[in-house]
DOVO-884768 format. One record per residue (C-alpha): residue number from 1; x, y, z. Coordinates in nm, 4 decimals, padded with zeros to 6 digits, always signed. Layout:
BEGIN
nr  u  v  w
NUM  X  Y  Z $
...
***
This chain:
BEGIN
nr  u  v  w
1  +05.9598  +01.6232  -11.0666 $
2  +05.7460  +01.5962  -11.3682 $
3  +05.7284  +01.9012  -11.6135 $
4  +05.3579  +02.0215  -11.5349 $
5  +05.4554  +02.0008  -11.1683 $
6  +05.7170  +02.2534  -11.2430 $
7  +05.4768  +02.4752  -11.4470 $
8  +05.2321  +02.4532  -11.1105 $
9  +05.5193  +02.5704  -10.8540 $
10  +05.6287  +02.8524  -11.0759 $
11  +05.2832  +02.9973  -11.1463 $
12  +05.1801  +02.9476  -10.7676 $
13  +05.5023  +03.1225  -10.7007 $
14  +05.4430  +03.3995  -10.9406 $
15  +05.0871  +03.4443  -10.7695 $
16  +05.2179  +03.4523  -10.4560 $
17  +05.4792  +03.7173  -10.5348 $
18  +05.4196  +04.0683  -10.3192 $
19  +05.2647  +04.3412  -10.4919 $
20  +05.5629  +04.4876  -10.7115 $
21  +05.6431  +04.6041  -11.0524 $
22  +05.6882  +04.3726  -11.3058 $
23  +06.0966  +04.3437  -11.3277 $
24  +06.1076  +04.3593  -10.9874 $
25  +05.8508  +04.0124  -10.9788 $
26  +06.0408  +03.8907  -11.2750 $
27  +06.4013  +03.9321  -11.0679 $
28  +06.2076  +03.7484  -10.7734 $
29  +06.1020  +03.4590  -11.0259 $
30  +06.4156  +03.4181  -11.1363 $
31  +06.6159  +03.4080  -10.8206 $
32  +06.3590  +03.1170  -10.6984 $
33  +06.5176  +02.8268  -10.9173 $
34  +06.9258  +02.7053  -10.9193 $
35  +06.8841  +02.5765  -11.2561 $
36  +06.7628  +02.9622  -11.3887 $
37  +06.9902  +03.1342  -11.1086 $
38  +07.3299  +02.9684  -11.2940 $
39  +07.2079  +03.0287  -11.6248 $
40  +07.2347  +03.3263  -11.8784 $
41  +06.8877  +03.4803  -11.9697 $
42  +06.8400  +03.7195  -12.2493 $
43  +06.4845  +03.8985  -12.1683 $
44  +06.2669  +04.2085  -12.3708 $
45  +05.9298  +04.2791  -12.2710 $
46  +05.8029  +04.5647  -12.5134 $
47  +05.4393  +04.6984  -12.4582 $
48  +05.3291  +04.7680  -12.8456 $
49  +05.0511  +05.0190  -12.8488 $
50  +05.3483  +05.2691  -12.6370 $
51  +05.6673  +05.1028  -12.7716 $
52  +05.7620  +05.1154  -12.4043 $
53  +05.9791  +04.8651  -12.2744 $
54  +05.8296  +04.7204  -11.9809 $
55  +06.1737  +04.5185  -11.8711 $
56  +06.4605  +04.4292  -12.0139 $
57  +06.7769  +04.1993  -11.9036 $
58  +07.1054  +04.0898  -12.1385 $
59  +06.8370  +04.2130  -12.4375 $
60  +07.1276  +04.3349  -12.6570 $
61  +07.3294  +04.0339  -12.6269 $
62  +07.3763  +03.7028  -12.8227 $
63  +07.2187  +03.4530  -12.8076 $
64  +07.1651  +03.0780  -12.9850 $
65  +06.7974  +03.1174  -13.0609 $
66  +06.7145  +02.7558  -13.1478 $
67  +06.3766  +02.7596  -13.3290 $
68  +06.2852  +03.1161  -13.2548 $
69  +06.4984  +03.1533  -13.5714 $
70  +06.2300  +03.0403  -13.7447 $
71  +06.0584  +03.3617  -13.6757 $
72  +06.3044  +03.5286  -13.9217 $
73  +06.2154  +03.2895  -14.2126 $
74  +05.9020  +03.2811  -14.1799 $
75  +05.8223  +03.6482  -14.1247 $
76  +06.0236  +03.6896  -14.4652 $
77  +05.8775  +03.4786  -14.6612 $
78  +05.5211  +03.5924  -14.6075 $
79  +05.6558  +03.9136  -14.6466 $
80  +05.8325  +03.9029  -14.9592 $
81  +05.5544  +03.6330  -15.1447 $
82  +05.2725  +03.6614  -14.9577 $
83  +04.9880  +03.4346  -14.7720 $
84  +04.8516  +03.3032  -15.1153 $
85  +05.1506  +03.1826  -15.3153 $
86  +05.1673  +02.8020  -15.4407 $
87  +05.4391  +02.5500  -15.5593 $
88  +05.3759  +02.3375  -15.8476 $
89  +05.5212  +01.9886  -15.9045 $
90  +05.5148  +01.8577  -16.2392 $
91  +05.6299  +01.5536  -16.4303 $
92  +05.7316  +01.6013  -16.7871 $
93  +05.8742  +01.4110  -17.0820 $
94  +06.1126  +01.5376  -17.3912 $
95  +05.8403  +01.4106  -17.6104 $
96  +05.4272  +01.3467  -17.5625 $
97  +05.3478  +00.9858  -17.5774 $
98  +05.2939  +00.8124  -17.8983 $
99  +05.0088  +00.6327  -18.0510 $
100  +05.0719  +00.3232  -17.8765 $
101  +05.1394  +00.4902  -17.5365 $
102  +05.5904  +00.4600  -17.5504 $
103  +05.7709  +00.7844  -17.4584 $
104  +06.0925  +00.7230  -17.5935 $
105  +06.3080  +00.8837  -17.3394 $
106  +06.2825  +00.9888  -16.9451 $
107  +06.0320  +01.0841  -16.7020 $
108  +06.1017  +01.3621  -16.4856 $
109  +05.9315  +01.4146  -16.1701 $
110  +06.0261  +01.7873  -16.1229 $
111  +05.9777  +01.9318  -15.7831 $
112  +05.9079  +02.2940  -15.7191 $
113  +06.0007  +02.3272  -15.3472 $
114  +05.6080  +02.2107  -15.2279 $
115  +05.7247  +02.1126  -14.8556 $
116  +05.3431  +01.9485  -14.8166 $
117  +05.3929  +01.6301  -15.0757 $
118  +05.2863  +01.3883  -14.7830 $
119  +04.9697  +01.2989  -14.5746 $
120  +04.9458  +01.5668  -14.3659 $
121  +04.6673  +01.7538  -14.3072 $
122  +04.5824  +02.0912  -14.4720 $
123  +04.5327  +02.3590  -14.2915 $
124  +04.6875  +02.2834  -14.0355 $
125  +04.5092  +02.0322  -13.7515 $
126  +04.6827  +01.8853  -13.4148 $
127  +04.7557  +01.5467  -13.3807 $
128  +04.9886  +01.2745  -13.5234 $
129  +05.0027  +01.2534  -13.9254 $
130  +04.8200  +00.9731  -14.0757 $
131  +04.7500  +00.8066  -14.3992 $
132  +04.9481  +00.7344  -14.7402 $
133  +05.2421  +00.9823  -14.7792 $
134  +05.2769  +00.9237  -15.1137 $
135  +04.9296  +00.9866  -15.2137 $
136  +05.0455  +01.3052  -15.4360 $
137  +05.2957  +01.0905  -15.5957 $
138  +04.9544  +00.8624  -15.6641 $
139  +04.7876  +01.1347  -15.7667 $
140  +04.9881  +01.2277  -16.0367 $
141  +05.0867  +00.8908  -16.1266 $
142  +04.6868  +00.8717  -16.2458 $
143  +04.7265  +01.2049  -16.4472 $
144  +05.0492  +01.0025  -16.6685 $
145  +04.8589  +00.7536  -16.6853 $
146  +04.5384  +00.9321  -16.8038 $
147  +04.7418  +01.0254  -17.0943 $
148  +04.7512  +00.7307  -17.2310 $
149  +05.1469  +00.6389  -17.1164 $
150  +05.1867  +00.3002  -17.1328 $
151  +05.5857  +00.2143  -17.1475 $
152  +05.8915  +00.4915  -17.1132 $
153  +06.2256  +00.3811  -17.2585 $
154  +06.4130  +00.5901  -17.0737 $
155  +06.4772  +00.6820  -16.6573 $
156  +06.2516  +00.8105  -16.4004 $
157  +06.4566  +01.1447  -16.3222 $
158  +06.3725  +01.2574  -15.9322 $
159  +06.4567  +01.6335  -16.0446 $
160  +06.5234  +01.8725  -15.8012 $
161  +06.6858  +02.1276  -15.9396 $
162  +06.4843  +02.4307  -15.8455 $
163  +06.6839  +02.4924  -15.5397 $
164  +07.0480  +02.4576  -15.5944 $
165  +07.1971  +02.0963  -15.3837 $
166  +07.2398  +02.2331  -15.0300 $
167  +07.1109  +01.9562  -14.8274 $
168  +07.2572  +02.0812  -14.4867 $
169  +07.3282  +02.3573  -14.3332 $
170  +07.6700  +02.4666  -14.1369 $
171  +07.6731  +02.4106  -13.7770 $
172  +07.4304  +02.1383  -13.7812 $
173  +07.5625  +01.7857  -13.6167 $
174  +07.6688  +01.5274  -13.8082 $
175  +07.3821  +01.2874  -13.6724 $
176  +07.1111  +01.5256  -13.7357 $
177  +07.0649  +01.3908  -14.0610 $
178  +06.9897  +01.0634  -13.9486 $
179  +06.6236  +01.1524  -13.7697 $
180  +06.3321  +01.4104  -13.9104 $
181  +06.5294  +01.6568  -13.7586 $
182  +06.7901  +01.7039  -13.9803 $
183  +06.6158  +01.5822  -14.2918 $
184  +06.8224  +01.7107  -14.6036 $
185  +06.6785  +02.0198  -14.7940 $
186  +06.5576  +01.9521  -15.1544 $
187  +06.2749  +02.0960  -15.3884 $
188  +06.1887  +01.7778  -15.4223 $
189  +06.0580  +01.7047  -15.0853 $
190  +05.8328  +01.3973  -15.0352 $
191  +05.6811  +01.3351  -14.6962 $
192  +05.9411  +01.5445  -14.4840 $
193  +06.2208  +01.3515  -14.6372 $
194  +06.1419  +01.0545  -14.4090 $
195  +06.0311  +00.7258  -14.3508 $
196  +05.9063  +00.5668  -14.0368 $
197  +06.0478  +00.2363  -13.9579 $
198  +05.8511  -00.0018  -13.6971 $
199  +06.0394  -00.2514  -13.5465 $
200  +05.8546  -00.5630  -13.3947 $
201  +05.9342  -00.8475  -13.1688 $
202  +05.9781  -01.1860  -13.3232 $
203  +05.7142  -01.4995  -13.2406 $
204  +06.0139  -01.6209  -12.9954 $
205  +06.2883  -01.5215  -12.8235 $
206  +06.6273  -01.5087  -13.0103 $
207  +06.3988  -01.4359  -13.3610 $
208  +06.5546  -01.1458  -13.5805 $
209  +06.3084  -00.8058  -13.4994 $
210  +06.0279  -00.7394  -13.7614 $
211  +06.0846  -00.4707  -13.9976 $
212  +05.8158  -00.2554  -14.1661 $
213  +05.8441  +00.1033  -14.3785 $
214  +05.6356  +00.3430  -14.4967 $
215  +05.6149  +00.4539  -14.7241 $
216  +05.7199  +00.0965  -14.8327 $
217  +06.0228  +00.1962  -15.0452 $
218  +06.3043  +00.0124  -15.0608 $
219  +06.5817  +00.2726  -15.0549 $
220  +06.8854  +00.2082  -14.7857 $
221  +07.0573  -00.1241  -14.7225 $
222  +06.9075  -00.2378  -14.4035 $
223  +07.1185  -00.4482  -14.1665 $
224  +06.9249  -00.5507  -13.8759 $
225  +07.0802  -00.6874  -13.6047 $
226  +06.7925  -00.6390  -13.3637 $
227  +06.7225  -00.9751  -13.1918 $
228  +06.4052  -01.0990  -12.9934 $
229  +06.4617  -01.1332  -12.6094 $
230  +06.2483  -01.3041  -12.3179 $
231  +05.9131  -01.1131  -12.2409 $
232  +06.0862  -00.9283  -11.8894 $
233  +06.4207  -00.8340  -12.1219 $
234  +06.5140  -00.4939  -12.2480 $
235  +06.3810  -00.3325  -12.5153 $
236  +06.6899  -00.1006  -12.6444 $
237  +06.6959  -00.0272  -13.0408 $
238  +06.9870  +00.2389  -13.1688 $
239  +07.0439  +00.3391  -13.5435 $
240  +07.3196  +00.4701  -13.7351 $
241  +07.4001  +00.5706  -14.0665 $
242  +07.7641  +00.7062  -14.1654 $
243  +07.6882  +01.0440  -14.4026 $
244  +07.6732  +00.9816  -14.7622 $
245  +07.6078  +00.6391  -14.7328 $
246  +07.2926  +00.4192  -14.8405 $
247  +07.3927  +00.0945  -14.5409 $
248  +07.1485  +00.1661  -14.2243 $
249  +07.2694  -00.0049  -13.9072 $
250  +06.9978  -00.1416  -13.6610 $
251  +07.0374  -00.3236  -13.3597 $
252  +06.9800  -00.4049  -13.0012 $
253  +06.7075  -00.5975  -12.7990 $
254  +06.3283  -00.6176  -12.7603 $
255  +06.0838  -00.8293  -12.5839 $
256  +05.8529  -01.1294  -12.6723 $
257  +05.5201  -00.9352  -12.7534 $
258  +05.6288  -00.5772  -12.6778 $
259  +05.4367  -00.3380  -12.8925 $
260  +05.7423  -00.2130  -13.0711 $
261  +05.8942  +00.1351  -13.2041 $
262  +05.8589  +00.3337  -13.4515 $
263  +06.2033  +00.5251  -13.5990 $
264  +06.1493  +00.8083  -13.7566 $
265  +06.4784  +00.8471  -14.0427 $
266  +06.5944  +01.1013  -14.2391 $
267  +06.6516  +00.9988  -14.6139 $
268  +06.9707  +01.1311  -14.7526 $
269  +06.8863  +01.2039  -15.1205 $
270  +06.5371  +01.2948  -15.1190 $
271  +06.5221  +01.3507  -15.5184 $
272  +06.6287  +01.0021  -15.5702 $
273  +06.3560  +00.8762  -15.3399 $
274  +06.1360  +01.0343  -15.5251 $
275  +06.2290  +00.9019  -15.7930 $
276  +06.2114  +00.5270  -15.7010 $
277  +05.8722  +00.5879  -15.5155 $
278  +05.7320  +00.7389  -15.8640 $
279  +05.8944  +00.4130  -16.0642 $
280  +05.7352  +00.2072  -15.8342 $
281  +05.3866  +00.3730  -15.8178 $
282  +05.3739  +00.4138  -16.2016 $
283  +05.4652  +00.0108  -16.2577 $
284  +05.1622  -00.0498  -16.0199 $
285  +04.9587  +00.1010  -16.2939 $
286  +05.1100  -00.1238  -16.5582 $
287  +05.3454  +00.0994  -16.6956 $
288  +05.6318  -00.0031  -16.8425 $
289  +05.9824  +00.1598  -16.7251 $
290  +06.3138  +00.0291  -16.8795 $
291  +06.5381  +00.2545  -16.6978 $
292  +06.6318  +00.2847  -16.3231 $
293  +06.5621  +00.5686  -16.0752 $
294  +06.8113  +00.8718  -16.0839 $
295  +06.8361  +01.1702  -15.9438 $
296  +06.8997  +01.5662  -16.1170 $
297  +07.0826  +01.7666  -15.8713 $
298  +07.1989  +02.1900  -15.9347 $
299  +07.5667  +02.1928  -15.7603 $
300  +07.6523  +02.5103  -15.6385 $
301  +08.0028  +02.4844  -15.7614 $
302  +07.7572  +02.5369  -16.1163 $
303  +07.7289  +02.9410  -16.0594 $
304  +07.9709  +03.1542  -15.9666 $
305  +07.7675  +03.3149  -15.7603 $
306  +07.5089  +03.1762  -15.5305 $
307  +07.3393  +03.5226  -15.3645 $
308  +07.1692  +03.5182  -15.7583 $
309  +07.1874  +03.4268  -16.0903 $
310  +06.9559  +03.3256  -16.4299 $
311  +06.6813  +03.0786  -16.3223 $
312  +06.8020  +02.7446  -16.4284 $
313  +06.6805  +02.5188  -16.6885 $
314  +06.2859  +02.4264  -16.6070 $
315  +06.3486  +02.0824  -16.8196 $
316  +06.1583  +01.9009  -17.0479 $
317  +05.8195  +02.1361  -17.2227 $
318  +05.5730  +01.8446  -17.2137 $
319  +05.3721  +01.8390  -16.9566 $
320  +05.1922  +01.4875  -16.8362 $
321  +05.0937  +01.5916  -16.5104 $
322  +05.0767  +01.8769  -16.2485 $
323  +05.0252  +01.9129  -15.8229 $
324  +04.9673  +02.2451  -15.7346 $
325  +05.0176  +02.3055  -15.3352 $
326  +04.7698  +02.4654  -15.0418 $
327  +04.8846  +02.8452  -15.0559 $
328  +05.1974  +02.9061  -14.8335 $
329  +05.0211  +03.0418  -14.5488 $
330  +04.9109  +02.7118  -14.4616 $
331  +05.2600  +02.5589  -14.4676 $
332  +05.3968  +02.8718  -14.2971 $
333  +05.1513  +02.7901  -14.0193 $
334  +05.2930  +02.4239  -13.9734 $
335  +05.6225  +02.5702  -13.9583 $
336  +05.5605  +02.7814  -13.6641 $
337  +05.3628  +02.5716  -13.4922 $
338  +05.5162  +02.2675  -13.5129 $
339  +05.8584  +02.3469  -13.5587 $
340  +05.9484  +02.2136  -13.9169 $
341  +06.3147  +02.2415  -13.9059 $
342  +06.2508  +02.1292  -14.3250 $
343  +05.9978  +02.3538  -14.4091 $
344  +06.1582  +02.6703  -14.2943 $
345  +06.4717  +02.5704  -14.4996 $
346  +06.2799  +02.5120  -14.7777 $
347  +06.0902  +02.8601  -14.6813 $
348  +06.4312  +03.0681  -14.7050 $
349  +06.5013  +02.9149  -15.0542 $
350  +06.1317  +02.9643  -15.2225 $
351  +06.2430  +03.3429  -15.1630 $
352  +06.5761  +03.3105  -15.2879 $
353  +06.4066  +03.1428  -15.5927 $
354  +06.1303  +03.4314  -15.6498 $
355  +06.3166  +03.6602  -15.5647 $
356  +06.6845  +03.6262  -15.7185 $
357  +06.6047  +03.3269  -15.9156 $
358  +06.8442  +03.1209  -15.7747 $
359  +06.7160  +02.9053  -15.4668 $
360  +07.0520  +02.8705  -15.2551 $
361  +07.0813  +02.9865  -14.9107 $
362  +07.3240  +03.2748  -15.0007 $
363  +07.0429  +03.4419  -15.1598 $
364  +06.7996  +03.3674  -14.9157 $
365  +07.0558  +03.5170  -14.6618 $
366  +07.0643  +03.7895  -14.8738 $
367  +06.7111  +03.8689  -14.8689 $
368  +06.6426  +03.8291  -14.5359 $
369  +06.9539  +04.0747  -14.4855 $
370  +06.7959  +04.3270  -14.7252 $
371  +06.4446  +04.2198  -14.5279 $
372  +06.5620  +04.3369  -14.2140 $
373  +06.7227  +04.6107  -14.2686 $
374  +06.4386  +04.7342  -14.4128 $
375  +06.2700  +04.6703  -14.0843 $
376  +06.5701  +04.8357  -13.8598 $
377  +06.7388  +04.5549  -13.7765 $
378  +07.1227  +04.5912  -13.8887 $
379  +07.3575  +04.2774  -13.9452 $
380  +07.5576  +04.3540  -13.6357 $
381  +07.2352  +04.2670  -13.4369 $
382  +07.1981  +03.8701  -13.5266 $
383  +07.4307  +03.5803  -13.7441 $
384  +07.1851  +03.3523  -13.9178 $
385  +07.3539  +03.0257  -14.0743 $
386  +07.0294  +02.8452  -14.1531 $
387  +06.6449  +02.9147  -14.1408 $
388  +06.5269  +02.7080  -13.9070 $
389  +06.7634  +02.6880  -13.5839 $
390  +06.9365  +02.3661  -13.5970 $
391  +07.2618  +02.5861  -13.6178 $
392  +07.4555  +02.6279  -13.3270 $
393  +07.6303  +02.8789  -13.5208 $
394  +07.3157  +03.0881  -13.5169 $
395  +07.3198  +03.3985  -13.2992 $
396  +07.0154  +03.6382  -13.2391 $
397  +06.9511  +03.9408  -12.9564 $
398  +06.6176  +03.9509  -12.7702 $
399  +06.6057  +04.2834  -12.8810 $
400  +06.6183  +04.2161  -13.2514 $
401  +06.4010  +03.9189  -13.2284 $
402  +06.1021  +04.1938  -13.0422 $
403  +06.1966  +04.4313  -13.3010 $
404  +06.0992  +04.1613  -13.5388 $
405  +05.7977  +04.0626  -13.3723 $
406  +05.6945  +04.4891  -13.3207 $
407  +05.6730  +04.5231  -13.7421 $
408  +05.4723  +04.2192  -13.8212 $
409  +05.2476  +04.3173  -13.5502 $
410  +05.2201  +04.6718  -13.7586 $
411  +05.2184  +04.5313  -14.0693 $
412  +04.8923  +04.4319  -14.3028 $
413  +05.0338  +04.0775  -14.2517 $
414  +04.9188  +04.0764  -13.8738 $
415  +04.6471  +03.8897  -13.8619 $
416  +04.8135  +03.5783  -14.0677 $
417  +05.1226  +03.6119  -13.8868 $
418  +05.0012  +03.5963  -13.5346 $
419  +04.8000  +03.2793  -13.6649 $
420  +05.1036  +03.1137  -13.7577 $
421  +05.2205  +03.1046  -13.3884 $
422  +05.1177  +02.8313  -13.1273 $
423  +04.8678  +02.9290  -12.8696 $
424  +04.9128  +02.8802  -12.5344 $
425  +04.7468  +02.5474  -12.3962 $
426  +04.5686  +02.4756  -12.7100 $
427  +04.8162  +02.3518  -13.0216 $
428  +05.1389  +02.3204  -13.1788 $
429  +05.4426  +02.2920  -12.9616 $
430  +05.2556  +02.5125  -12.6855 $
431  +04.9707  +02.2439  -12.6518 $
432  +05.0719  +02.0944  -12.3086 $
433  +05.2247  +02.4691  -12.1408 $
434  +05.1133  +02.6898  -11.9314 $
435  +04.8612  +02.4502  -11.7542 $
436  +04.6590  +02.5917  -11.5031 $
437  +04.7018  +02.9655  -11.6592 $
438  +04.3227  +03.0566  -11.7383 $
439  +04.4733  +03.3503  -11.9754 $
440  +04.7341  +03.0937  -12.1505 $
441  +04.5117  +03.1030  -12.4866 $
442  +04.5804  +03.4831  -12.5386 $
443  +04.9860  +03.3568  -12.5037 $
444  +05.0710  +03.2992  -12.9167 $
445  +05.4390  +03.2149  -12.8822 $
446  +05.7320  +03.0504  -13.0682 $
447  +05.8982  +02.8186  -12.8925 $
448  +06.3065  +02.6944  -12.9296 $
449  +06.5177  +02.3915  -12.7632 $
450  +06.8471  +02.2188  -12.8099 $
451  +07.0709  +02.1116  -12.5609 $
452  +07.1121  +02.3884  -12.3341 $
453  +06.9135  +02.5979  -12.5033 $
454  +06.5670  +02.7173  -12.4977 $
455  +06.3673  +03.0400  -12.6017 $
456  +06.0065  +03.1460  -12.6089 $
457  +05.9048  +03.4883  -12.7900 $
458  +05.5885  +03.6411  -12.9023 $
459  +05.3144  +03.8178  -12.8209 $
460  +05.0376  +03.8505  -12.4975 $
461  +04.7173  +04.0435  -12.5020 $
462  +04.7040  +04.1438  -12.1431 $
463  +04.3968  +04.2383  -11.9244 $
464  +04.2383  +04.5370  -12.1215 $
465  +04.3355  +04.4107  -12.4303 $
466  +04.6977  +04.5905  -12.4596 $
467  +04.9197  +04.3567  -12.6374 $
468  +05.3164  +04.3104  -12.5159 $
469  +05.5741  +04.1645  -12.7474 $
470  +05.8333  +03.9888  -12.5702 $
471  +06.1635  +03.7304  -12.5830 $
472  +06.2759  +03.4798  -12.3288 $
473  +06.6145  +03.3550  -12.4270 $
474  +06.7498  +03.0583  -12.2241 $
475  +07.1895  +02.9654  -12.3027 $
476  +07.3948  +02.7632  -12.0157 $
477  +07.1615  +02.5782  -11.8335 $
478  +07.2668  +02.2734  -11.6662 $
479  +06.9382  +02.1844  -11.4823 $
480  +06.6018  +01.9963  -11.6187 $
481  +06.5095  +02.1559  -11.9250 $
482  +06.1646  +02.1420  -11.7789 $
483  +06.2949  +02.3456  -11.4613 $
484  +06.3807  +02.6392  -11.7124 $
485  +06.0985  +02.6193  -11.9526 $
486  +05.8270  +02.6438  -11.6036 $
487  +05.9994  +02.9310  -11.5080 $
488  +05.9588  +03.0855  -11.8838 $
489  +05.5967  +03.0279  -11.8553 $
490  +05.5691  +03.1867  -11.4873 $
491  +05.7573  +03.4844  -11.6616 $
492  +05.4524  +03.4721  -11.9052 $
493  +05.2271  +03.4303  -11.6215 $
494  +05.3408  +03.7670  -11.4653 $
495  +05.3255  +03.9636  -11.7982 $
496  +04.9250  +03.8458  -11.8125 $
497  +04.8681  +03.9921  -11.4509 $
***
């Protein structure tokens, strides 16, 4: 049964339900389906203006949150920096440019932890992203060579030393790197630290499969064993890449004149793709470059402690050119509402970095410890391994999570925060629930999935205007994911009666 049948049944059913209270609907609900019958739900409905808890069930209990982790990170870091702050990405040299346009040593491309060095759109707009991702690396390509550069003697340095070299996080799987899930964490982030591969049918059958990229880099060593089939054959493409290394496997089967796929890859040392994107872009423009493409990593094993420390060296004092980013609360918004596994990571370290001047996830941890405790929220109450749920590891409590969700709804930040959630029906990773729910627009909701796991928490404004806060925590199933999220949004359904 397709998902949006699902959604149907359980909002029919929840209409259909005998006048009752609330739990006592929500118990009905839930005894309806086998898949949400054998499964352990974590529930916390909290009516805000009172602080009453309209119902409650496993709501001080752990739980792996998924992306409603991302709730925590961002929360925190509009908190502690606020809706307008910016990230700057510079390029600088030891020495300006002489007469004759020769810098006689490297180029850095230094990256400030802007997550939004790509071609997506600002503020934030549904749809797919199009266009050139490296148009900011264009950009300032034109202001070096404005300046009159016209040869460097030395490297282009990808420079990424503003956050300390944590690319992953523990408890993530080993293949999450490979895909845009996963993508490794660096403050020098271009284009979500991926690159789309298409792969396209040969003229005839037996023909090696077409390979395009963009950006059009060349960065991994691409073996493609993908052949071209007869026109009624299979089209089956897998990819692998063992950690650490630069060789990309690709192969499998796909049809005379199928329209092809794209893959959507995770690049595994995002500074030094930087870096060979800039040499590249900058040679376009006539610009000399003797050296190769490296990369300037901070290794925690550097500090001997990583919760803070001195700022580390900003590099070179000549400045050729600068990017100045869209003010977080735009990227915050993405986050949210698209679930940017990335962007939150790179979220928790831009407060670790203002904060404690050290951008590692220790000190991130350690100010979204001091951040919620602030708020009521003691450690025993939630286990955070990363900021943006890929952790299994992580563990929350429905309770902590409406907690959460109770202060930012009190706080001066309410207005921005609420924005940065999806809306029911309309965008973000909510855009196609809740259909036939006429009230699913006053739903603004995070949503959270891995494999048996899924979680939906946020906020509704009810008839009247009275607003609930409330977490749906999902751990066990065994049944159709899209079994357990309908019944989530019939749950929702019954809070907006």
């Amino acid at each position: 049964m397709k998902q949006e049948h699902r959604v149907l049944l359980a909002l029919a059913f929840a209409a259909s339900l005998p006048a009752a209270t609330l739990p006592q609907r929500i118990e009905q609900l839930l005894s309806q389906s086998p898949a949400a019958v054998s499964a352990f739900w974590g529930i916390r409905i909290v009516d805000l203006p009172s602080g009453r808890t309209v119902y409650e069930r496993n709501a001080g209990h752990f739980f792996v949150p998924a992306s409603n982790a991302k709730l925590f990170t961002t929360a925190l870091a509009l908190t502690r920096l606020g809706p307008g702050f910016t990230f700057e990405t510079r390029v600088t040299a030891d020495q300006a440019p002489d007469a004759a346009g020769r810098i006689a040593g490297s180029l850095r491309l230094v990256g400030g932890g802007d997550p939004n060095l790509s071609a997506r759109a600002i503020p934030y707009a549904p749809g797919p992203i199009t266009g050139n991702p490296l148009a900011p690396l264009e950009e300032l390509a034109d202001q070096v060579a404005a300046r009159g550069v016209k040869q460097i003697d030395g490297d282009i340095v990808g420079d990424d030393t503003w956050y300390v070299w944590q690319p992953y996080a523990v408890g993530w799987s080993v293949d999450d790197p490979v895909s845009d899930d996963g993508a490794p964490v660096s403050a020098l982030t271009i284009g979500d630290n991926t690159f789309t591969m298409t792969v396209r049918p040969g003229i005839h059958a037996g023909d090696p499969a077409e390979l395009t990229l963009n950006p059009p880099v060349e960065y991994y060593r691409i073996e493609n064993r993908v052949r071209t089939v007869a026109a009624d054959g299979d089209r089956r493409i897998r990819v692998e890449r063992v950690p650490g290394s630069l060789d990309l496997h690709i192969w499998g089967t796909i049809p005379v004149g199928n329209k092809g796929e794209d893959e959507l890859l995770g690049i595994d040392d995002p500074a030094l793709f930087a870096a060979k994107a800039f040499r590249q872009i900058l040679e376009t423009r006539g610009i000399i470059v003797a050296g190769p493409a490296v990369a300037h990593h901070l290794y925690p094993d550097q500090f001997a402690s990583l919760t803070e420390g001195p700022a580390p060296p900003s590099g070179p004092a000549v400045e050729l050119a600068r990017h100045t980013s869209a003010p977080l609360l735009e990227d915050l918004r993405v986050t949210d509402k698209v679930s940017q596994n990335l962007h939150a990571e790179m979220a928790l370290r831009a407060v670790a970095r203002a904060r404690r001047n050290l951008g590692s996830f220790e000190a991130g941890r350690e100010e979204m410890r001091a951040f919620l405790g602030e708020i009521g929220i003691e450690g025993g109450a939630y286990n955070l391994v990363d900021g943006s749920g890929l952790s299994r590891l992580d563990l929350v409590t429905p309770s902590a999570i409406v907690k959460l969700l109770a202060h930012m709804y009190r706080s001066p930040e309410r207005q921005n925060w609420i924005s940065l959630l999806p809306v029911g029906g309309l965008d973000g990773t909510l855009a196609s629930r809740f259909a036939g729910l006429p009230a699913a627009a006053r739903i603004h909701a995070k949503t959270g999935s891995l494999s048996h796991v899924s979680a939906l928490s946020g906020y509704a404004e009810r008839p009247g205007g009275r607003w609930v806060a409330f977490s749906i925590m999902v751990n066990n199933y065994n049944g159709p994911a899209g079994e357990i999220r309908a019944v989530m949004d019939g749950i929702c359904a019954l809070i907006m009666e």
